[in-house]
C-alpha positions in Angstrom: 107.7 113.3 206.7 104.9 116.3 207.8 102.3 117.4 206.2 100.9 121.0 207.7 97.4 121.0 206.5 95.6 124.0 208.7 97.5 126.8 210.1 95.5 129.6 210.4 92.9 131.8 212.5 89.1 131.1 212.3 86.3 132.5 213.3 83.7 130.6 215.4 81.8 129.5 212.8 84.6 128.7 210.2 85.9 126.2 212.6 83.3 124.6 213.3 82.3 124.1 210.0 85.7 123.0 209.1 85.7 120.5 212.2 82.8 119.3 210.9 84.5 118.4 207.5 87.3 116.9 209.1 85.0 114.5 211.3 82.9 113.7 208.6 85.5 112.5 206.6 86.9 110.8 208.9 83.9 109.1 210.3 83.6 108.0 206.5 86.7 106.0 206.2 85.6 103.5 209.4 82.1 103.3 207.8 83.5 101.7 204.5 86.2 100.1 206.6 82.9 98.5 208.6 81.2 97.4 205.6 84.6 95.6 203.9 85.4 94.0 206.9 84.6 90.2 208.6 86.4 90.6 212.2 83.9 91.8 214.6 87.0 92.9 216.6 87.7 95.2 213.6 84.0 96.6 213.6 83.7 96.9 216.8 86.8 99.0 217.2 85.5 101.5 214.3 82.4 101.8 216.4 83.9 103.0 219.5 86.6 105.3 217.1 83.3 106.8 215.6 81.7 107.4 218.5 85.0 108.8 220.0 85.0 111.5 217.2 81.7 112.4 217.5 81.8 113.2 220.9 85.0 115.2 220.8 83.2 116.9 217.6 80.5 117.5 219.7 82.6 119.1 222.7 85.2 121.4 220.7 81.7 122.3 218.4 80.4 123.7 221.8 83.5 125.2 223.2 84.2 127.1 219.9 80.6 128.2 220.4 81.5 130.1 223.3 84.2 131.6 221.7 83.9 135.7 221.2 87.0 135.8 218.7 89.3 134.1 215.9 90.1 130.7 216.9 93.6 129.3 215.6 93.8 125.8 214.2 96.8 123.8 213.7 96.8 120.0 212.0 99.9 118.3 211.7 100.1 115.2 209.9 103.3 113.4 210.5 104.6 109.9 209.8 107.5 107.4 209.9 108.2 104.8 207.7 
């Protein structure tokens, strides 16, 4: 099963706000994942995933920056069973 969430051109600004969302939301699943869990493996994994995202957040944020024109975004969510 697929899910197409984005498709669809963006301006600079739109994206990055929209990145932003995504991140954050993201970012907020590990952080209650953190606080329900006991296994320090687990935590410690979420800690590097978080960090992970908010560097890439941080790289595409500055790349899109630079950007004179519509950007074009596609998510794909797909999944098998």
């Amino acid at each position: 099963m697929e899910l197409q969430l984005i498709d669809g051109k963006f301006d600079p600004q739109e994206a990055i706000a929209l990145l932003r969302e995504l991140v954050d939301v993201k970012i907020k699943f590990h952080e209650k994942k953190i606080a329900a869990s006991m296994s320090e493996e687990d935590i410690k994994f979420r800690e590097q995933r978080i960090k992970a995202l908010q560097t890439a957040a941080h790289d595409i944020t500055v790349a899109l920056r630079e950007q004179s024109g519509s950007v074009r975004i596609h998510t794909h969510f797909g999944f098998d069973a």
